[in-house]
N, CA and C atoms as a LAMMPS dump frame, in Angstrom:
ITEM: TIMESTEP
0
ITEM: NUMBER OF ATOMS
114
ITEM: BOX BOUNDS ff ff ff
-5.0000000000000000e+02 5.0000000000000000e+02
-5.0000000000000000e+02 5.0000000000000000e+02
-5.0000000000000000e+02 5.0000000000000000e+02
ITEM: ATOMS id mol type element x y z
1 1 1 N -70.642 363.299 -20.582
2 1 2 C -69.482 362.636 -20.021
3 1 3 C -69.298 361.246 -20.636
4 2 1 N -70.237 360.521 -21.055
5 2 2 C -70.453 358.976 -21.633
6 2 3 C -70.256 359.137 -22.747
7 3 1 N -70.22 360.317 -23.908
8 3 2 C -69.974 360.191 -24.906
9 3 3 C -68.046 360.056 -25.058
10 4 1 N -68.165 361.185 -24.337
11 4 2 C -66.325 361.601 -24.073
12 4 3 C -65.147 360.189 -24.085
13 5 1 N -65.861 359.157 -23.17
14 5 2 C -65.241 358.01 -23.348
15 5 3 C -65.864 356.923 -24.22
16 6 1 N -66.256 357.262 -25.273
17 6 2 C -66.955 356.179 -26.186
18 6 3 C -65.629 356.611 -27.003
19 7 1 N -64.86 355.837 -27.232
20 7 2 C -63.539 355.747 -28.553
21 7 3 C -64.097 355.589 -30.049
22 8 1 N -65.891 354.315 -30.316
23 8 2 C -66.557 354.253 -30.889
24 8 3 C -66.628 355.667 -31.677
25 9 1 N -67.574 356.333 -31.107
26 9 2 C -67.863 357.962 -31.425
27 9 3 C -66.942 358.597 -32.036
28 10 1 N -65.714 358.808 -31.056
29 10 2 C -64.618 359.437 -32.001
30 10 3 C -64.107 358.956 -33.242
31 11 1 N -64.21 357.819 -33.308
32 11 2 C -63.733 357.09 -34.5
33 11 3 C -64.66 357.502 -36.051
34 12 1 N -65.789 357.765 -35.331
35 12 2 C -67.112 357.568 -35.943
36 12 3 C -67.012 358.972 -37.023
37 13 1 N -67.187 359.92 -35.788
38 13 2 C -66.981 361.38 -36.311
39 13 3 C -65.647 361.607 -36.843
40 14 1 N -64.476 361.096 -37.028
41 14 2 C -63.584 362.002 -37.603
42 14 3 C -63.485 361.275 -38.937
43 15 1 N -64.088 359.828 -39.133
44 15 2 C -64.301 359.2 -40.316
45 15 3 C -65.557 359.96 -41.263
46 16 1 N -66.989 360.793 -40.312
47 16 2 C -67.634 361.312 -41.463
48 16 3 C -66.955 362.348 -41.9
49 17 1 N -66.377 363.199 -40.579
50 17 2 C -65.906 365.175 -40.879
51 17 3 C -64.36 364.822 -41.75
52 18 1 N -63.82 363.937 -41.65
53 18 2 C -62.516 363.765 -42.617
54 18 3 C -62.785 363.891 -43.582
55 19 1 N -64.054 363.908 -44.483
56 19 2 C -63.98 364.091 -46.053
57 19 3 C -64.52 365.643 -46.536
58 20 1 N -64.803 365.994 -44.916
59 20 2 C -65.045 367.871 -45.146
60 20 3 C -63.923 368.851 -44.962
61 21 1 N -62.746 368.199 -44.018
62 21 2 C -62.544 369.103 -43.636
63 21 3 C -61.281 369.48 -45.071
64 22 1 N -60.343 370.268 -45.119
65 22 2 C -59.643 370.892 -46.191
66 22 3 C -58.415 371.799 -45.072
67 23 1 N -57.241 371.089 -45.591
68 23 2 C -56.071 371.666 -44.88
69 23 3 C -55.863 372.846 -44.829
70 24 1 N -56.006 373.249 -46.159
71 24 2 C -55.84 374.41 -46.887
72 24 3 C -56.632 375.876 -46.128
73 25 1 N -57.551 375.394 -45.729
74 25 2 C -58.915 376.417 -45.08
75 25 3 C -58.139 376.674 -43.977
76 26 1 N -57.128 375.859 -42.943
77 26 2 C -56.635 376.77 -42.03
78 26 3 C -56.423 375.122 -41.089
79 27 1 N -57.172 375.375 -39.45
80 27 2 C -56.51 374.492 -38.788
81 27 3 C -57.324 373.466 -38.554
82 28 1 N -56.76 372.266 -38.576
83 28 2 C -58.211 370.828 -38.455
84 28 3 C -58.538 370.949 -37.215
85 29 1 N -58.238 370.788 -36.157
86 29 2 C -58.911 371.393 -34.916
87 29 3 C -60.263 372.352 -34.853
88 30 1 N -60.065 373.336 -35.754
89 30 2 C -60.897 374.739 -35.306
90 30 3 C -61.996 373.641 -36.558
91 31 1 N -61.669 372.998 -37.449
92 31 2 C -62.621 372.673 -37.852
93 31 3 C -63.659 372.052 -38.074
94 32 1 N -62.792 370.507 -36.919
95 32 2 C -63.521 369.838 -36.295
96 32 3 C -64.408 370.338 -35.625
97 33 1 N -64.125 371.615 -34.587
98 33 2 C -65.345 372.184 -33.542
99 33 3 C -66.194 372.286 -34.307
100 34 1 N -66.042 373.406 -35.275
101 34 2 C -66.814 373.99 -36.033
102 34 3 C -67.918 372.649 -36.523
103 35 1 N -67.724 371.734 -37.336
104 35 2 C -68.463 370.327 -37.917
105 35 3 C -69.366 369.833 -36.594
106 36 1 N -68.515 369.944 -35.888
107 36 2 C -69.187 369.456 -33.986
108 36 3 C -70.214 370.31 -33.662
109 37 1 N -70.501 371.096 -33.79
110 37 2 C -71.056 372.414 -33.173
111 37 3 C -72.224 372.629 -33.864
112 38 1 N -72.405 372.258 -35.499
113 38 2 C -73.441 371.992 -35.846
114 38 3 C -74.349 370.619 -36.122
C-alpha cells in the first residue's frame, strides 16, 4: 500500500522500463506489468 503512494517509485520505474519497452511489441501497459512482475 506505501509503495502505491510513493510518486518517487513510479517515476523511478517507468524511467528504468522506458528504455525496454518497444511500441511496436503491442501495448505499454501489458508491458509495464510484464517488467513489474519480474
Amino acid at each position: 500500500m506505501t509503495s502505491l503512494l510513493n510518486p518517487k517509485m513510479a517515476i523511478f520505474i517507468l524511467a528504468l522500463f522506458s528504455q525496454f519497452l518497444k511500441p511496436e511489441a503491442g501495448s505499454i501497459v501489458i508491458q509495464v506489468m510484464i517488467f513489474a512482475s519480474v
